[in-house]
N, C-alpha and C positions, 0 to 999 in steps of 0.2 A: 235578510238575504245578502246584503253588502257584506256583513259580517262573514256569514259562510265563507262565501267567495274570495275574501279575505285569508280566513286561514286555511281555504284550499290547496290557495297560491303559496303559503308560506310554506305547509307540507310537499305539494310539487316541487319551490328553488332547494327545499331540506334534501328532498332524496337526490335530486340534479349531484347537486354540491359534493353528497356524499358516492358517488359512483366511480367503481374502481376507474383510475387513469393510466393511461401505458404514455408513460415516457421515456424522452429520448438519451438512450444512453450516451456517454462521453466517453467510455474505457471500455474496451476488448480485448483481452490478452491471448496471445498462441502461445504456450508455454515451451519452452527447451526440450526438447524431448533425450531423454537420457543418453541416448544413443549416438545424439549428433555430431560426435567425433567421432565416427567410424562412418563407412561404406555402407550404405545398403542397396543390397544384393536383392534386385527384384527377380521375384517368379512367379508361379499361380499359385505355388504355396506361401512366399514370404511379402508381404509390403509393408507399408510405413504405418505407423500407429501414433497417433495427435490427440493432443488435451487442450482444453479451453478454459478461460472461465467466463461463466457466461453473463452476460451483456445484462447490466443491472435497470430491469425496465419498470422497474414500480412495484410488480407486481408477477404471481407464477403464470408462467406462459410456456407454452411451448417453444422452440427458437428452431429454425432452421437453419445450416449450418454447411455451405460450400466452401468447398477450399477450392483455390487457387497456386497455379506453379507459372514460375520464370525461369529464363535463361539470365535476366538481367534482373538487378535491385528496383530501379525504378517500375518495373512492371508492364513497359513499353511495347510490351508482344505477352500475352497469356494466353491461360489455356486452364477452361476448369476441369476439374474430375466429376465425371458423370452422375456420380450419387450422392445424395445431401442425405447428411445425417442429422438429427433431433436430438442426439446424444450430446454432453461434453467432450466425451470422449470417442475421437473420430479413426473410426479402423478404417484407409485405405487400404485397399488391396491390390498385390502385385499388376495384378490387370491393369486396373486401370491408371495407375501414377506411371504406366509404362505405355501406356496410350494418349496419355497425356506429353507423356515426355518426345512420344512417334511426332504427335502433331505439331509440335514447335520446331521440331528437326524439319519439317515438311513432309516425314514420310505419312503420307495419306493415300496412295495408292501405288499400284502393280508399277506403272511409270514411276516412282518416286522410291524406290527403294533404296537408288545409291543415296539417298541424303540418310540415310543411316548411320548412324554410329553407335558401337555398343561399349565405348569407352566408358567409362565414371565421369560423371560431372558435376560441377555445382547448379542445386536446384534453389530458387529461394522460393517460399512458403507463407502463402498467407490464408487467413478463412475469412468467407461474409458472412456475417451473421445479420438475420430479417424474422419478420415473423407475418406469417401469409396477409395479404392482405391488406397490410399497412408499409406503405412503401419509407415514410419518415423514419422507420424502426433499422433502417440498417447499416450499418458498421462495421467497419472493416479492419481485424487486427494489425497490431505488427506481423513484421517481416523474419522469419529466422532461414537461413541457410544450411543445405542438408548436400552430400554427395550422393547422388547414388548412380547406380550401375543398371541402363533399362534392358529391356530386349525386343524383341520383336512380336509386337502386341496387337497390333494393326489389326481391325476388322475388311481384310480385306476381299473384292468381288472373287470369286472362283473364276479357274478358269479350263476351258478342255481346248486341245490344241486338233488342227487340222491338217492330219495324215496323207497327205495322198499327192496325185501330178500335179497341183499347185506348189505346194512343199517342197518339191523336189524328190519324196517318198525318203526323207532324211527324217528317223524318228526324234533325232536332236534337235532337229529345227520348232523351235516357237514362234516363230514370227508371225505366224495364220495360226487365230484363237477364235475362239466365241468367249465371253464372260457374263457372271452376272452383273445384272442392274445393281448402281450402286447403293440402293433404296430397297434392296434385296436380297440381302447379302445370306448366303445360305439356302436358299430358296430351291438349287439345283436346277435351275432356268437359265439357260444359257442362250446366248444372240449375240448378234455380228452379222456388219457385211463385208461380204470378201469378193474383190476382184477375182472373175473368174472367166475364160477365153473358152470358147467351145471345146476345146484340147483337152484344158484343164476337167471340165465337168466331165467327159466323155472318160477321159482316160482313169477316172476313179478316186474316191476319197472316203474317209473315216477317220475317225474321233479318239482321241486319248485324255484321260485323265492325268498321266504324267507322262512326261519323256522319259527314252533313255532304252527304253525296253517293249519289244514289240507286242513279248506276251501270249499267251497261251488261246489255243482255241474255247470259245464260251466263256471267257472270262476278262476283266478288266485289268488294266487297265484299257482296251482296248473295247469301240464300241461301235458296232458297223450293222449292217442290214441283215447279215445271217451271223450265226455263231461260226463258222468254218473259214479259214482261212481258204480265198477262191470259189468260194461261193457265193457270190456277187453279185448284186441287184442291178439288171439294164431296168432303167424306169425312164420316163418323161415327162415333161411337164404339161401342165393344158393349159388351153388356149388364152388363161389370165397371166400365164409364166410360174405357175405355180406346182409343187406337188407336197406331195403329204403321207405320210407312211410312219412304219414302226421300226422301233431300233431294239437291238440286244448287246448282250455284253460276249464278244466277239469282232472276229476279223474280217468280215465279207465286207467288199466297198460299194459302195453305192455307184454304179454310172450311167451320169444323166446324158443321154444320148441326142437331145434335141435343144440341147443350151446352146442360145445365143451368146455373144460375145457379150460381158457388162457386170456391172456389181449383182452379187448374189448376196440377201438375206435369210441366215441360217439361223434356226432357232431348234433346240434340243432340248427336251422337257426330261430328266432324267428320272423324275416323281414317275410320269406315265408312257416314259420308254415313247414316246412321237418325236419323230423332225419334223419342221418346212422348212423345203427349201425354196425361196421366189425371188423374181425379180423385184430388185431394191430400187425404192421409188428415186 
């Protein structure tokens, strides 16, 4: 029985011993990319295209594979790109090295646009390479330097603007919005509170999807309570401060005849054509 036991153990440390090991690499290279003496010219059609070689871990593995961008060499401010590739060879796309390059400028939202620029600039470039699961596994190449030329890429909230005697009835004026949630981008859910004076609710309002042009009867950009221009909803609220109704793509205004002086919260669901309009807590 000793014996067994014996050379049970010695076939257990056997297979131990011989089990693949993943270790830890020392070298990561980002290689030159052909191009990097010229300008690139982002779009939805053109981005940047990256080669590796991959991070020598013992043994075939999968590698995941982020890249990283700066304004600076030391790396002091980044910003990754959204999709990790398992390739060596890493296709960004104009999207996103151009959303990348938004959020280091600061443009990150509707307020933030003048931090814009759509000059060329120097980007410098780096990739993490890891492999799931194993946090000692990751490695961070060199650095190479690229110019390129972003544009406006920003996943930014929508927004419809508020037409009517708060505005001034000036279809230029943006200043009274509803937008979406920023965790919602897309969604065609729009909210906002808007200071609003008895005057204001009473004397009338509606909704555009852009300025500049008022727009035809039944149709958008323009979106109010009937399709007709002066066909116009007197409605009120009840006794919680609240009302609720339907909207179409058209010019009738909405006027709330029994608003109190105070912030008004509007929400416009443009999926199922409903407003509310109520008192914002």
């Amino acid at each position: 029985m000793a014996l067994a036991l014996l050379i049970g153990t010695c076939f257990t440390s056997c297979k131990q011993d011989t089990q693949p090991r993943l270790e830890k690499p020392t070298e990561f290279v980002l290689n030159t990319p052909p191009m990097a003496n010229q300008t690139y010219i982002l779009s939805a059609q053109n981005g940047v295209d990256l080669t590796v070689s991959q991070p020598d871990y013992g043994m075939g593995v999968v590698t995941n594979y982020q890249t990283q961008i700066s304004y600076t060499e030391d790396f002091a401010e980044y910003a990754n790109i959204e999709s990790i590739s398992n390739q060596a060879k890493i296709n960004i796309s104009g999207e996103e090295m151009a959303q990348a390059m938004c959020k280091l400028m600061g443009y990150v939202s509707n307020d933030t646009e003048n931090l814009f620029s759509p000059e060329a600039r120097e980007v410098y470039v780096r990739v993490r390479a890891l492999i799931p699961n194993a946090e000692y596994s990751e490695i961070t190449s060199n650095t190479i330097k690229l110019m390129i030329k972003p544009y406006k890429a920003v996943k930014l909230p929508g927004r419809i603007y508020v037409i009517g005697q708060v505005s001034g009835w000036d279809i230029n004026n943006g200043a009274v919005y509803l937008e979406e949630a920023v965790n919602a981008v897309g969604s065609r859910i729009y909210s906002g509170v808007v200071p609003m004076t008895a005057g204001d609710a009473a004397g009338g309002f509606r909704f555009y999807t852009a300025l500049g042009n008022w727009g035809d009867n039944g149709q958008l950009p323009s979106i109010g309570s009937n399709a007709d221009d002066g066909n116009n909803a007197s409605v009120t609220v009840d006794e919680n401060g609240v009302y609720s109704g339907t909207a179409v793509a058209g010019k009738g205004n909405w006027n709330i005849t029994n608003w109190e002086d105070g912030d008004m919260k509007m929400t416009v669901d443009l999926n199922t054509m409903k407003v509310i309009f109520e008192k914002a807590n």
